[in-house]
C-alpha positions in Angstrom: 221.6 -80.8 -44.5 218.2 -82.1 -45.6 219.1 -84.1 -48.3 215.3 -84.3 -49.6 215.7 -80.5 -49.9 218.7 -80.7 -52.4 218.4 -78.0 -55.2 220.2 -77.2 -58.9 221.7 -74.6 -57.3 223.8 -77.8 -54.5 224.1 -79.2 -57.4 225.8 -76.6 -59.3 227.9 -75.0 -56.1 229.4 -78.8 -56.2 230.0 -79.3 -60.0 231.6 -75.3 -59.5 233.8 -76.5 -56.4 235.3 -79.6 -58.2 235.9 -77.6 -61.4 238.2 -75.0 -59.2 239.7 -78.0 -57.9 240.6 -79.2 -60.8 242.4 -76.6 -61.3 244.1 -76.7 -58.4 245.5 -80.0 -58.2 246.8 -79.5 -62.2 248.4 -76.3 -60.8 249.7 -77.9 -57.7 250.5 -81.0 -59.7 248.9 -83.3 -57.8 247.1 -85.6 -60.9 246.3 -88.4 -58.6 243.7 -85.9 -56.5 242.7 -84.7 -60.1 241.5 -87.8 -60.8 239.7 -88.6 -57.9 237.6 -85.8 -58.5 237.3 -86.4 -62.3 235.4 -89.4 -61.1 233.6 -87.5 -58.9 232.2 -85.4 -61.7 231.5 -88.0 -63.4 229.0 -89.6 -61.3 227.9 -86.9 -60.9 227.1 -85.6 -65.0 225.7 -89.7 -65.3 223.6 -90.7 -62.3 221.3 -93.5 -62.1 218.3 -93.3 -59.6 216.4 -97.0 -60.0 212.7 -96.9 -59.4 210.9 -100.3 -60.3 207.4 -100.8 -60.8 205.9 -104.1 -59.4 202.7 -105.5 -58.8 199.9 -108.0 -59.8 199.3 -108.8 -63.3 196.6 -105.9 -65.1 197.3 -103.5 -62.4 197.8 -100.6 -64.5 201.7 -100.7 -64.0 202.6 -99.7 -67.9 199.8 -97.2 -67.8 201.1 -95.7 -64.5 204.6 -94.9 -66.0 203.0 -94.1 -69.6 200.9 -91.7 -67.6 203.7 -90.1 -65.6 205.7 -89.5 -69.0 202.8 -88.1 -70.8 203.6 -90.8 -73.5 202.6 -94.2 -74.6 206.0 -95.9 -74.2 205.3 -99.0 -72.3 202.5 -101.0 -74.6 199.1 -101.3 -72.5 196.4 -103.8 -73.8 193.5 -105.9 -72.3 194.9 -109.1 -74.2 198.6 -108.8 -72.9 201.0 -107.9 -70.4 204.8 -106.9 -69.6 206.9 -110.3 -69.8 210.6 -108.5 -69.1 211.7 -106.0 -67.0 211.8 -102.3 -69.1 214.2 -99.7 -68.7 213.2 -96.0 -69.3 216.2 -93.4 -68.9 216.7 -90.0 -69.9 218.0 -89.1 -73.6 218.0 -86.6 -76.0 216.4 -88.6 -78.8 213.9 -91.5 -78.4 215.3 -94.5 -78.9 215.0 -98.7 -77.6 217.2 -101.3 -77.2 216.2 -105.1 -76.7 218.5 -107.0 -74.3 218.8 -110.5 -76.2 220.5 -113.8 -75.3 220.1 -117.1 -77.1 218.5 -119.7 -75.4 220.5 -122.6 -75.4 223.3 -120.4 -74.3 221.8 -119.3 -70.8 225.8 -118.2 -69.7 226.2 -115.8 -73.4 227.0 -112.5 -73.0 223.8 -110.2 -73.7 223.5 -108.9 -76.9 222.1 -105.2 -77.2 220.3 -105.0 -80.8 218.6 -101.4 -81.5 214.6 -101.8 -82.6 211.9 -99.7 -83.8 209.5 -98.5 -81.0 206.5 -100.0 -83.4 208.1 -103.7 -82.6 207.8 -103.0 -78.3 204.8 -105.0 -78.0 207.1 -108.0 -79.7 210.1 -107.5 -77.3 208.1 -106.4 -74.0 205.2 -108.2 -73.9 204.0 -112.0 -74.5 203.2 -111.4 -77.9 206.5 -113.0 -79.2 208.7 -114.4 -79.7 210.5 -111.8 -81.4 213.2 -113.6 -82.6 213.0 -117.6 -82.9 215.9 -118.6 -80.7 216.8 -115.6 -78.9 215.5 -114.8 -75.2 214.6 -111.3 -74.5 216.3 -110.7 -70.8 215.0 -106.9 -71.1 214.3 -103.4 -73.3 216.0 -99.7 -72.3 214.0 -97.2 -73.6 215.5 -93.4 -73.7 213.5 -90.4 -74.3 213.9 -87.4 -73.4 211.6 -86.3 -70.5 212.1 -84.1 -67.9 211.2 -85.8 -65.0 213.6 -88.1 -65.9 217.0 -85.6 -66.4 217.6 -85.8 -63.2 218.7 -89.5 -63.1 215.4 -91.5 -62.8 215.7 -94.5 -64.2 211.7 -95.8 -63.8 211.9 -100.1 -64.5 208.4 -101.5 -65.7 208.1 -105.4 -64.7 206.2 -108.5 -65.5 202.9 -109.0 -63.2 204.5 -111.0 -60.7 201.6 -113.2 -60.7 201.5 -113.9 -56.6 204.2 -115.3 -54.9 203.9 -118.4 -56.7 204.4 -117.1 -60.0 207.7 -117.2 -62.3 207.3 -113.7 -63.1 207.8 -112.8 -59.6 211.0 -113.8 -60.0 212.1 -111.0 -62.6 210.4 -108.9 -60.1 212.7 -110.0 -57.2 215.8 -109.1 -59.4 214.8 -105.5 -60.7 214.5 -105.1 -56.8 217.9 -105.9 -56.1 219.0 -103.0 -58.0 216.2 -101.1 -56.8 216.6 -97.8 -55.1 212.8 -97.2 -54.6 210.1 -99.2 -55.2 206.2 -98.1 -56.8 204.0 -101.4 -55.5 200.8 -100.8 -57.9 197.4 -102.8 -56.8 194.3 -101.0 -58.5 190.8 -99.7 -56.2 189.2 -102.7 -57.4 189.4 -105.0 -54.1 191.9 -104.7 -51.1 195.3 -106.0 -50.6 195.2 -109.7 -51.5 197.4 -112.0 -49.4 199.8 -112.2 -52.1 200.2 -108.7 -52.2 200.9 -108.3 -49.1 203.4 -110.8 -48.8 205.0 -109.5 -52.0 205.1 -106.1 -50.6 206.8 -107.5 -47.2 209.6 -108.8 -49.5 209.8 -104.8 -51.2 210.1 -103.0 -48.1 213.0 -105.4 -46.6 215.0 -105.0 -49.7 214.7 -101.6 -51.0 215.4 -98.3 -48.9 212.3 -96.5 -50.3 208.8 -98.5 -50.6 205.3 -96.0 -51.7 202.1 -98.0 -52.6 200.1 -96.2 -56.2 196.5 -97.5 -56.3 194.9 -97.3 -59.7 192.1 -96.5 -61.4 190.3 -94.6 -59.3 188.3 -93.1 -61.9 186.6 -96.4 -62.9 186.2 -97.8 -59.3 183.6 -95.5 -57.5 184.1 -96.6 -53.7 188.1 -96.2 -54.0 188.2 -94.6 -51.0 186.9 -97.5 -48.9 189.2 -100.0 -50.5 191.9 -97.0 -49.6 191.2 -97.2 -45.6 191.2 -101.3 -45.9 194.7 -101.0 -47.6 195.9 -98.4 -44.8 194.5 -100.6 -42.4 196.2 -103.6 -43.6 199.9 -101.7 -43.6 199.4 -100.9 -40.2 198.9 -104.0 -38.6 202.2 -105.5 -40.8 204.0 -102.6 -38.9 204.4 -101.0 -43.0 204.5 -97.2 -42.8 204.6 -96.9 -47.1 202.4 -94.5 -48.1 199.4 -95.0 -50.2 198.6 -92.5 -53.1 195.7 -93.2 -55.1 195.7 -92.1 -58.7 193.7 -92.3 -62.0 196.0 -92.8 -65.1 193.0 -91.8 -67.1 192.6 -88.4 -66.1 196.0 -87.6 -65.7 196.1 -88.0 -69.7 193.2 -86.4 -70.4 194.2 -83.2 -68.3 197.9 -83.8 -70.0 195.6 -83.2 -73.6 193.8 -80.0 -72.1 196.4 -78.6 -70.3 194.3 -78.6 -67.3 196.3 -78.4 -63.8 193.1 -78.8 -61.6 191.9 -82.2 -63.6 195.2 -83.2 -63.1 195.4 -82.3 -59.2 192.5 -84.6 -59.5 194.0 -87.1 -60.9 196.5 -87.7 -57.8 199.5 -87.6 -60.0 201.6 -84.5 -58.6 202.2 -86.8 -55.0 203.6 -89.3 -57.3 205.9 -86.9 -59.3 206.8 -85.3 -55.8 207.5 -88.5 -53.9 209.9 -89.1 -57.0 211.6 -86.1 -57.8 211.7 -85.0 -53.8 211.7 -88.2 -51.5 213.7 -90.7 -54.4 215.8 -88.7 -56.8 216.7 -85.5 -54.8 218.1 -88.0 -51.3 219.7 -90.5 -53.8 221.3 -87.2 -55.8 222.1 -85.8 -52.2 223.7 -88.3 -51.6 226.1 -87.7 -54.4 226.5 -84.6 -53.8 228.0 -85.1 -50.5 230.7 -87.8 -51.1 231.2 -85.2 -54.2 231.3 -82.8 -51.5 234.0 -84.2 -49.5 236.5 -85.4 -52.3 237.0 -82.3 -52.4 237.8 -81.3 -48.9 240.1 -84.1 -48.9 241.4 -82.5 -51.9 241.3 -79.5 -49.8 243.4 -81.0 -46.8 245.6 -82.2 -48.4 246.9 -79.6 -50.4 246.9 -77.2 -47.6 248.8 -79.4 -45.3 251.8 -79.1 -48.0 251.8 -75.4 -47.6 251.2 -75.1 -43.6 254.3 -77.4 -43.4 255.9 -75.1 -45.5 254.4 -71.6 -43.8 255.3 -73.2 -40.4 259.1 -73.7 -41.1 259.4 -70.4 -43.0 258.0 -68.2 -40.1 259.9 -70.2 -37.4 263.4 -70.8 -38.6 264.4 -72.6 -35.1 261.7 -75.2 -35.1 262.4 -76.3 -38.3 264.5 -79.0 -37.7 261.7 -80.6 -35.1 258.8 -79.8 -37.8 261.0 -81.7 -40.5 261.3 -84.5 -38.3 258.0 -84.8 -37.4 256.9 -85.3 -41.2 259.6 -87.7 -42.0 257.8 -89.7 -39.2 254.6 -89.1 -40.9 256.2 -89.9 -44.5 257.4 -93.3 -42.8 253.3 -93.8 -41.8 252.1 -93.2 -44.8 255.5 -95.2 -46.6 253.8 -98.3 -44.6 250.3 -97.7 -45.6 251.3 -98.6 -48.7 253.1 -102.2 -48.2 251.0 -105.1 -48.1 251.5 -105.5 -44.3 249.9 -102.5 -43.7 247.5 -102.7 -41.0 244.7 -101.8 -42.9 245.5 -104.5 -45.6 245.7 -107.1 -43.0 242.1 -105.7 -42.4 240.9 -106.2 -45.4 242.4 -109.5 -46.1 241.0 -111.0 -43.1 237.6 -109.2 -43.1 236.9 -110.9 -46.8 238.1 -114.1 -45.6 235.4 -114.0 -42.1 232.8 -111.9 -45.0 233.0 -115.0 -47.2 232.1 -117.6 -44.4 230.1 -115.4 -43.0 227.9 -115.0 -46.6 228.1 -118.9 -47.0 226.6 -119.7 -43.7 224.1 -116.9 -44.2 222.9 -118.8 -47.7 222.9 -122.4 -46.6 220.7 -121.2 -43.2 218.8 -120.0 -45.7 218.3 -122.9 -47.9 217.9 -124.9 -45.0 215.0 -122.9 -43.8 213.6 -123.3 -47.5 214.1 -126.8 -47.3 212.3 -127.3 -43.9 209.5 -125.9 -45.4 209.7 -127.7 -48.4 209.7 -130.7 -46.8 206.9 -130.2 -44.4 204.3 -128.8 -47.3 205.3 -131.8 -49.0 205.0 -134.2 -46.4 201.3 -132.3 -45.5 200.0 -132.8 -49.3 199.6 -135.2 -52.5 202.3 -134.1 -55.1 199.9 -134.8 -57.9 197.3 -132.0 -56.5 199.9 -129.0 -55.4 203.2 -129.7 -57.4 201.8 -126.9 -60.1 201.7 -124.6 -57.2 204.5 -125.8 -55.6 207.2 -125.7 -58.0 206.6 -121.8 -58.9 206.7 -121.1 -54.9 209.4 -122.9 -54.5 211.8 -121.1 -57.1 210.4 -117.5 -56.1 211.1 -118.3 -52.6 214.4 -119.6 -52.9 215.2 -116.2 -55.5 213.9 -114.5 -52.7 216.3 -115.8 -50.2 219.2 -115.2 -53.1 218.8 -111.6 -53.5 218.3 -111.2 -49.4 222.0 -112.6 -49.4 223.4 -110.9 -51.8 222.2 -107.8 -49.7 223.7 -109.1 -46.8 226.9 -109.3 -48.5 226.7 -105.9 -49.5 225.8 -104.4 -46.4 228.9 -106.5 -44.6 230.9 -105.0 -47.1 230.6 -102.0 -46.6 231.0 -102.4 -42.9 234.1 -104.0 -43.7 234.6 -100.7 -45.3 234.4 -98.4 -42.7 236.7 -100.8 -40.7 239.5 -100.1 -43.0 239.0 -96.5 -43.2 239.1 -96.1 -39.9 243.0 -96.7 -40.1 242.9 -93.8 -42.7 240.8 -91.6 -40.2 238.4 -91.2 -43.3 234.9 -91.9 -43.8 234.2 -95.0 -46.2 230.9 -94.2 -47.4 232.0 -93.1 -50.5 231.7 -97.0 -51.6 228.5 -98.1 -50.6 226.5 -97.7 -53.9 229.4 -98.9 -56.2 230.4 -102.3 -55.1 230.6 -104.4 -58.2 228.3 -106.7 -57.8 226.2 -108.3 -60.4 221.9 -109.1 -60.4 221.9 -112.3 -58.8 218.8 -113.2 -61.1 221.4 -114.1 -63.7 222.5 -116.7 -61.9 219.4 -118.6 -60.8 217.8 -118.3 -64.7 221.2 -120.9 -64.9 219.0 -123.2 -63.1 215.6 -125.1 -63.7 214.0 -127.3 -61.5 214.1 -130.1 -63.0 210.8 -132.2 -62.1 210.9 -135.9 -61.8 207.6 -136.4 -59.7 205.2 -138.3 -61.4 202.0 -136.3 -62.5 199.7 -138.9 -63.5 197.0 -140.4 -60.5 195.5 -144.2 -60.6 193.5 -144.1 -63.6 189.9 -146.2 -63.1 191.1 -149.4 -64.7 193.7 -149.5 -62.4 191.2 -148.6 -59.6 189.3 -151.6 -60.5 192.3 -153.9 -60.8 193.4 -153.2 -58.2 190.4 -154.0 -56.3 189.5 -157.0 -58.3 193.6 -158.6 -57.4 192.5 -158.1 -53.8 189.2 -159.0 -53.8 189.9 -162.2 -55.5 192.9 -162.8 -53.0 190.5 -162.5 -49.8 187.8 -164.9 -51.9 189.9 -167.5 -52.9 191.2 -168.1 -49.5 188.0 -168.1 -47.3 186.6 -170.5 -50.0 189.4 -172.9 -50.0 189.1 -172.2 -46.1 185.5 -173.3 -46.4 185.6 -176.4 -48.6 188.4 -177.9 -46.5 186.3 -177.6 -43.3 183.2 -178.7 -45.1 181.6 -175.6 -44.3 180.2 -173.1 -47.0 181.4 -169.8 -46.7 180.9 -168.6 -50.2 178.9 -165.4 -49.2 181.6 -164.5 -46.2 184.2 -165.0 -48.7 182.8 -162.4 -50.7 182.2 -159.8 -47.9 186.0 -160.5 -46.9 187.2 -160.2 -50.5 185.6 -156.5 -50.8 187.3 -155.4 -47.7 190.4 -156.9 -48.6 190.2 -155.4 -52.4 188.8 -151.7 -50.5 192.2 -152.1 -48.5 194.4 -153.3 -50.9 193.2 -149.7 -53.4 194.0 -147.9 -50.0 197.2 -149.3 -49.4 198.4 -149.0 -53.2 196.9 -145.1 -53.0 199.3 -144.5 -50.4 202.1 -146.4 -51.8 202.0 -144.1 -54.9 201.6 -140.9 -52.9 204.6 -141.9 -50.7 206.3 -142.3 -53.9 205.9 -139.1 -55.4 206.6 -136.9 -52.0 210.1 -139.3 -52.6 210.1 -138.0 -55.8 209.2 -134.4 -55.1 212.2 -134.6 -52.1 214.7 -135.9 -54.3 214.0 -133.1 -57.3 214.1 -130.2 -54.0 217.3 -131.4 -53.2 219.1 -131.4 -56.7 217.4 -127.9 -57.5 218.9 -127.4 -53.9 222.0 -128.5 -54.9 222.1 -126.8 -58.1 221.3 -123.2 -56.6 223.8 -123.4 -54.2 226.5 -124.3 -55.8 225.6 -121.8 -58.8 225.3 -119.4 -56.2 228.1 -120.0 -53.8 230.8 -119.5 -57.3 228.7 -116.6 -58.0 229.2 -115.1 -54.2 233.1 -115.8 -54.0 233.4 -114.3 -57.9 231.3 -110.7 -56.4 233.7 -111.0 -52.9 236.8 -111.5 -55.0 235.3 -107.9 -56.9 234.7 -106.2 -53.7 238.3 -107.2 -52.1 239.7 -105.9 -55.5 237.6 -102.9 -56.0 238.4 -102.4 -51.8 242.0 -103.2 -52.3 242.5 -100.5 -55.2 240.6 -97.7 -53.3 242.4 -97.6 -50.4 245.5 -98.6 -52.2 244.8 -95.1 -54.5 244.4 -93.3 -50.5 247.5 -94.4 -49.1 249.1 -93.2 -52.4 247.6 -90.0 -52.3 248.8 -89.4 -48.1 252.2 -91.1 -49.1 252.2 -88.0 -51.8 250.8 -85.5 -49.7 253.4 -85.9 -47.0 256.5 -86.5 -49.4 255.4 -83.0 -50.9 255.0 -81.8 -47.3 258.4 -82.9 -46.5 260.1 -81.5 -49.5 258.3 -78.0 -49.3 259.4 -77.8 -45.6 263.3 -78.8 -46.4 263.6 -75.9 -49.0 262.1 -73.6 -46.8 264.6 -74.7 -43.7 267.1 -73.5 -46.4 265.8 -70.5 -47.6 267.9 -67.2 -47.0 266.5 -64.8 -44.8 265.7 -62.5 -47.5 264.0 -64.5 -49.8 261.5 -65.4 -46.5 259.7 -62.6 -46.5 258.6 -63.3 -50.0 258.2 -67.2 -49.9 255.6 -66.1 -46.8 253.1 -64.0 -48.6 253.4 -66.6 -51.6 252.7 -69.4 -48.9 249.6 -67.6 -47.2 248.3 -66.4 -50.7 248.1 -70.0 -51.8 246.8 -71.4 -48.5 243.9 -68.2 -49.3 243.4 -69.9 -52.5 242.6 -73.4 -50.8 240.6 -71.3 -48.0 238.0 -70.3 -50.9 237.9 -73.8 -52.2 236.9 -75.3 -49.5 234.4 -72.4 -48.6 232.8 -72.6 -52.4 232.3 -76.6 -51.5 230.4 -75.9 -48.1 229.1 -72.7 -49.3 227.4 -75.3 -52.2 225.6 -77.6 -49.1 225.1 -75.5 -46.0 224.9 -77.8 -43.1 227.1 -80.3 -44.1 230.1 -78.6 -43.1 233.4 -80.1 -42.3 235.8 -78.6 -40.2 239.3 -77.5 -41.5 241.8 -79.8 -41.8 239.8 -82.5 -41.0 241.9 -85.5 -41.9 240.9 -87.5 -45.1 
């Protein structure tokens, strides 16, 4: 099945199936398979679908999503811009939230304090501080939209400024959470290098990547700048769309109700991209693992009663049946010890996953490092250290989140390892590991300059040339009057080259110095991150072996039931009189009906992704 083409009616068919199922496993009494698919409708009923909005600093990001909501939520003026990251999620009544932590306590837990939507522009934007002593970390905004009560959750960040700017940063971690990305640059001038290498960062860590240029309506030769852009994608080997709109008119034609002024305006691709490409694939995607809880569901009940049908229709193969699921009750019996092979599995894949994660960050820091050290070695401290430093922490928060996406995707290879000795697909857990924004832990660290920002003022200049001057005089003079020979106006030609050299020599002394300096303040922020990062990484692997641990621990539990119910069913019917078999049969086959139209309402709900019968879970 097409997952972009996923309609209410999936969605329905699914919530429908798992509602029979219910059902089914109360009147089966099989809780534990209940509550698998309690969860299931749970994530369901709740979804989150994570766009963020990034780009350059007066791009017309907060006007793009005010624009697509037909509502001024996000505050747009000339004078200031977005300086946290701003959550807008469905909800039946407006309302905002500000996401507060004080600032000398960078490890507090976040406080969530409800505000007036009047006091935004004091929470979201650099007109604060909002509260003396208290850090705003972010605002969630609810209102109740319907482009957004489908699960979009559409994340307005700060201008990130280039990659040398500390707002990219911010960026980088709403893009770790990110399931699509909206990179906005206006029609005023092409792709700037930052852009692009901002963009190149996008498209390697989120799944979904489309380009929105802005303000078409002020910008007359738009569709020039358009073909540049297109150009430029193509020759980074990009294949994310460009849609160009014009926030403008898509309010104006939002005041007239008129459909063609908005066609014009080149919103409709954007709401289609969402609501088709991004939330209808990410809510597919639901829908399947929703899908096939309950088939498992599904097999599992049934194979209580085909164990039961089998040994009631053949009386003399009853015996070898039973034995057969006692063996299969002794599998599943050693599924659930702690030397099951799958838990040896796990154990050991966490153990290789966390060297594995560790020597994937300290490459990485090494690389950063390298580079560090050769832009430092290639320039004067005094003249790039403003640049440098904001590089330097964007590009080592860029390398954080890339690891922490490593670790995820290991994980849930790790995952699919260990289901393999279920013979079940471990999909299921790839968008639900628990692991945190990694952002929160670099805003732990500061780097911490100690490079000296101050250049030889022209008193020292002069000194400095008059110590050596006077040196190179003094001698040739004394040189002079102790051969008897007058070489007063040498003396002085020697004592300027020697003062020229000695403002040369002192020049490079200080620049060496502060490239030392510069080193040794890489290194401790160095430091720092790792071992920040490194607790942070065994904390989340620790999560992801527990969470792991639990949810295959919950499957072996629910086989280990499955074939002790199996085995029971199938010793009462070995003992069942011949009269009462007749009976016990139609009861058996009705039920196993019963199941047969479950499973039929839950492929019936997404055609094409059909599973066959008694496919093991």
């Amino acid at each position: 099945m097409n997952l972009d083409n996923v309609t209410p009616s999936n969605a329905a068919g699914i919530r429908n199936a798992i509602d029979l199922g219910l059902k089914a496993t109360a009147a089966y009494n099989r809780p534990d398979l209940g509550d698998r698919l309690e969860r299931s409708l749970s994530q369901l009923e709740d979804p989150n679908v994570n766009v963020v909005v990034v780009g350059e600093f007066k791009q017309g990001k907060s006007s793009l999503i005010n624009a697509l909501l037909n509502t001024r939520v996000c505050p747009v003026d000339d004078d200031i811009a977005t300086a946290v990251p701003t959550f807008i999620r469905h909800g039946d009544e407006q309302s905002a939230v500000a996401m507060l932590r004080p600032r000398d306590q960078p490890d507090a837990e976040v406080i969530r304090r409800p505000i007036s939507f009047d006091l935004l522009p004091a929470y979201a934007t650099e007109v604060g501080p909002a509260e003396p002593g208290m850090q705003v970390t972010g605002v969630d905004l609810t209102l109740p939209r319907r482009i957004l009560s489908d699960g979009l959750v559409l994340i307005d960040t700060p201008g990130v400024g280039g990659l040398g700017s500390a707002h990219a940063t911010a960026a980088l971690g709403a893009l770790s959470v990110a399931n699509a990305v909206i990179f906005v640059s206006d029609a005023s001038q092409e792709f700037t290098r930052a852009e692009i290498d901002f963009l190149s960062q996008a498209v390697e860590l989120s799944p979904q990547v489309v380009c929105v240029m802005t303000k078409t309506d002020f910008y007359p030769a738009w569709r020039t700048v358009l073909e540049i852009n297109q150009a430029h994608l193509e020759r980074e080997g990009y294949s994310a769309p460009i849609l160009p709109v014009s926030s403008v008119l898509r309010s104006e034609a939002a005041r007239r109700k008129d459909r063609e002024l908005n066609a014009e305006s080149g919103f409709p691709a954007v709401v289609s991209w969402l609501s088709g490409d991004v939330v209808a694939g990410a809510n597919g995607q639901e829908l399947l693992r929703a899908q096939a809880d309950v088939l498992s569901a599904c097999d599992q009940l049934q194979s209580q009663f085909e164990s039961e049908l089998a040994t009631l229709s053949d009386p003399e193969q009853a015996a070898e049946l039973v034995s057969q699921l006692e063996g299969a009750k002794t599998r599943s019996d050693r599924l659930r010890s702690q030397a099951a092979r799958w838990n040896v599995t796990l154990s050991d894949g966490i153990s290789d996953l966390n060297a594995d994660v560790d020597f994937d960050f300290k490459s990485r820091v090494r690389g950063v490092t390298t580079e560090s050290d050769s832009a430092i070695d290639n320039s004067d401290p005094l003249e790039t250290w403003a640049e440098f430093e904001p590089w330097l922490v964007n590009r080592v928060s860029y390398e954080v989140v890339s690891n922490y996406r490593y670790l995820i995707d290991q994980a849930q290879e790790l995952s699919n390892e260990v289901a393999e000795h279920f013979e079940i697909e471990g999909a299921a857990l790839s968008d639900q590991f628990d692991v945190h924004n990694p952002m929160a832990v670099l805003n732990q660290v500061s780097l911490n300059s100690n490079v000296d920002q101050e250049g030889m003022s022209t008193g020292a200049k002069g000194f400095t040339i008059l110590r050596g001057s006077y040196t190179g005089i003094l001698m040739f003079t004394m040189l002079g009057a102790m051969v008897g020979v007058a070489l007063t106006p040498v003396a002085i030609g020697i004592g300027l080259l020697m003062g020229r050299k000695g403002l040369k020599d002192e020049k490079e002394r200080q620049i060496s110095q502060r490239r030392s300096q510069a080193k040794i303040s890489l290194r401790r922020y160095s430091d720092e991150v790792s071992f920040q990062v490194s607790k942070d990484s065994r904390d989340t692997l620790r999560r992801v072996h527990r969470q792991l641990r639990d949810h295959y621990s919950t499957r072996a539990e629910e086989l280990h039931r499955s074939t002790t119910e199996s085995l029971k069913l199938a010793n009462e019917a070995s003992k069942v009189s011949h009269a009462e078999r007749s009976g016990r049969i139609k009861d058996a086959e009705a039920e196993l009906q019963r199941i047969a139209r479950l499973r039929k309402m839950a492929n019936e709900a997404l055609p094409g992704s059909v599973q066959p019968a008694g496919a093991s879970s």
